[in-house]
C-alpha positions as CSV (number, residue, x, y, z in Angstrom):
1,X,-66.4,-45.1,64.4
2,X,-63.3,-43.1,65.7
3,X,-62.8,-45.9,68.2
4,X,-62.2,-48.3,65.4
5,X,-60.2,-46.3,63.0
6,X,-57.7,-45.8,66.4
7,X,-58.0,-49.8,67.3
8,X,-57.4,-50.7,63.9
9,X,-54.7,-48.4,63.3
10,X,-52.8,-48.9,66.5
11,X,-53.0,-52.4,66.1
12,X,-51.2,-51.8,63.0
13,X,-48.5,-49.8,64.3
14,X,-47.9,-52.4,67.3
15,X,-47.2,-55.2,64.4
16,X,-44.9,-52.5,62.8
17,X,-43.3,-52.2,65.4
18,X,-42.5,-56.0,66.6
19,X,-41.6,-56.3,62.9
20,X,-39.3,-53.6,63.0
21,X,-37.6,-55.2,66.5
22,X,-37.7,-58.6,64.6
23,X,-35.9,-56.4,61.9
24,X,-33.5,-55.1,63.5
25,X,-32.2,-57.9,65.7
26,X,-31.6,-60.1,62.1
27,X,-29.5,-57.0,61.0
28,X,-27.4,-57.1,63.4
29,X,-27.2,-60.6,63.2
30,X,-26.4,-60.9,59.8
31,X,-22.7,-61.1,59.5
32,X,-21.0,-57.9,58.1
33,X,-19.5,-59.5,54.5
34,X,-22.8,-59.9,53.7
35,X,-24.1,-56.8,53.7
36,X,-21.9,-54.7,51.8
37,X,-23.8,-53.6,49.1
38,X,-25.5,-56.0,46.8
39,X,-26.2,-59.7,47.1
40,X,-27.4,-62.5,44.6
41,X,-29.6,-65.5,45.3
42,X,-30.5,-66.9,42.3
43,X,-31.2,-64.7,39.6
44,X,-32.3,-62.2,42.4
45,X,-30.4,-59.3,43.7
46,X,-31.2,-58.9,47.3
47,X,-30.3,-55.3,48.9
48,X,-30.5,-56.4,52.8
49,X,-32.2,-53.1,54.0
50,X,-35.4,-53.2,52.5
51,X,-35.6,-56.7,50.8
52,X,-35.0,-57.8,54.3
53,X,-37.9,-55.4,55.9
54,X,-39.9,-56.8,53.4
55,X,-39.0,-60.6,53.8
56,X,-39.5,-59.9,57.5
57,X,-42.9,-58.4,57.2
58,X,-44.2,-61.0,54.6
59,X,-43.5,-63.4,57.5
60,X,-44.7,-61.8,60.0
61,X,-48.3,-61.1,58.6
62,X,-48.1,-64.6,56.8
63,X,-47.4,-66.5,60.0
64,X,-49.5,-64.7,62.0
65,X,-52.6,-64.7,59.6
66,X,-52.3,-68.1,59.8
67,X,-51.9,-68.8,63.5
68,X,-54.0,-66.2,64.9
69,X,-56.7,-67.1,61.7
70,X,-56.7,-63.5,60.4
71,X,-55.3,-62.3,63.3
72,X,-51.8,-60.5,64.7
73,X,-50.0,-59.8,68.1
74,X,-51.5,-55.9,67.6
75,X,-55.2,-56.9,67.2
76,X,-54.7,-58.6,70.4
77,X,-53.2,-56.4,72.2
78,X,-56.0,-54.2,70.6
79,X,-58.8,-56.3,71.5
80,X,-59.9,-57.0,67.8
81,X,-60.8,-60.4,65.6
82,X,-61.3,-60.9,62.3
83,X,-64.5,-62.8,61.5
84,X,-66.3,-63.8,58.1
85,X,-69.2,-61.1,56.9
86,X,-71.4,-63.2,58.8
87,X,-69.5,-63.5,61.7
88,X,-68.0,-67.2,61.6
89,X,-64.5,-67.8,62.5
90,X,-62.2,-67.8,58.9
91,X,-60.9,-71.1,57.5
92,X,-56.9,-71.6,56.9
93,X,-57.4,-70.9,53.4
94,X,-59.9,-68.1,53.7
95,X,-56.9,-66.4,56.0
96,X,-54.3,-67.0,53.8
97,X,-56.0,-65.4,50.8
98,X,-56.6,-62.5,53.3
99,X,-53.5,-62.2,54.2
100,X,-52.1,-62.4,50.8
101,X,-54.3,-59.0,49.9
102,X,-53.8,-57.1,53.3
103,X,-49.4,-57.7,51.7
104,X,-51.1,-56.4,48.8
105,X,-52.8,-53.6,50.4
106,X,-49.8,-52.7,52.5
107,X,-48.1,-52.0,49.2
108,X,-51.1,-49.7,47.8
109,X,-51.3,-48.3,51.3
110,X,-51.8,-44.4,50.6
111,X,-54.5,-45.7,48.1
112,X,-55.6,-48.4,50.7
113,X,-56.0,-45.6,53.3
114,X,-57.9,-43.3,51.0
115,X,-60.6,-46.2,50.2
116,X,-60.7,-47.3,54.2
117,X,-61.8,-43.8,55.4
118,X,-64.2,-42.6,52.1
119,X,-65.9,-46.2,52.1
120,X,-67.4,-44.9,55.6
121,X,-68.0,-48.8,56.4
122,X,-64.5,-48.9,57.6
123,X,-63.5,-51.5,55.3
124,X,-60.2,-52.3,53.9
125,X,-58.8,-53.5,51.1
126,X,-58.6,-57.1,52.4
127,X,-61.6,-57.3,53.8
128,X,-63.5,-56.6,51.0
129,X,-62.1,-58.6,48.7
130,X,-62.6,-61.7,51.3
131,X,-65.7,-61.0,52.8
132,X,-64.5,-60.7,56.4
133,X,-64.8,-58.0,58.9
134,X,-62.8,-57.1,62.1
135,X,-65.2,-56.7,65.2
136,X,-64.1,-55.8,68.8
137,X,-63.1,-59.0,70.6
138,X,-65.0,-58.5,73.9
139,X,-63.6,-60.7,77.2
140,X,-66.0,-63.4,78.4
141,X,-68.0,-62.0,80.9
142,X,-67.6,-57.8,79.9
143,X,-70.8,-56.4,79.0
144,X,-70.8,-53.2,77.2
């Protein structure tokens, strides 16, 4: 149980963290007119800082839900898939809708957390809402 409470969290903080370098190298990038304080797309006022984090983020988990079918960079390097409750692979559409929650659950995360470790199924937000589950990816050929 521990074991997966650490996978699960460190694969989180490994896709915070490429976020964060995806982050940063766009602010730097960004020329310097444009962020001086406050600017308007639309009807939308876009503060660069966190808008930006944010936009960044939503992309990241978006593209990589996608790709990796519920999946991210930080469950690989963790060793960990997502699967459907009865352990199928997840559909495109099946993916996106979990990865529309887990944004969702990223926002509510102090409440998020609190539900993850009382539920004592090690379940988030996400994946109760979609019916999936995140198992230990195993290598071909390692038995444990």
């Amino acid at each position: 149980m521990k074991e997966r409470i650490f996978r699960r969290g460190m694969a989180f903080l490994l896709d915070l963290l490429l976020i964060s370098l995806v982050f940063t190298l766009l602010y730097n990038f960004i020329p310097l007119e444009w962020l001086k304080g406050e600017y308007a797309v639309g009807t939308r006022e876009f503060r660069w800082g966190i808008d930006l984090y944010g936009a960044v983020s939503a992309g990241y988990f978006l593209g990589s839900g996608l790709l990796m079918r519920g999946g991210s960079p930080g469950k690989d390097i963790m060793h960990l898939r997502t699967v459907k409750a009865d352990g199928s692979a997840l559909t495109p559409s099946l993916s996106l809708a979990r990865t529309l929650l887990k944004l969702i659950s990223i926002a509510l995360l102090p409440l998020a957390l609190i539900a993850y470790l009382w539920d004592g199924k090690e379940t988030t937000l996400q994946d109760y809402l979609s019916g999936t589950r995140v198992e230990r990816n195993r290598p071909v050929g390692i038995a444990r």
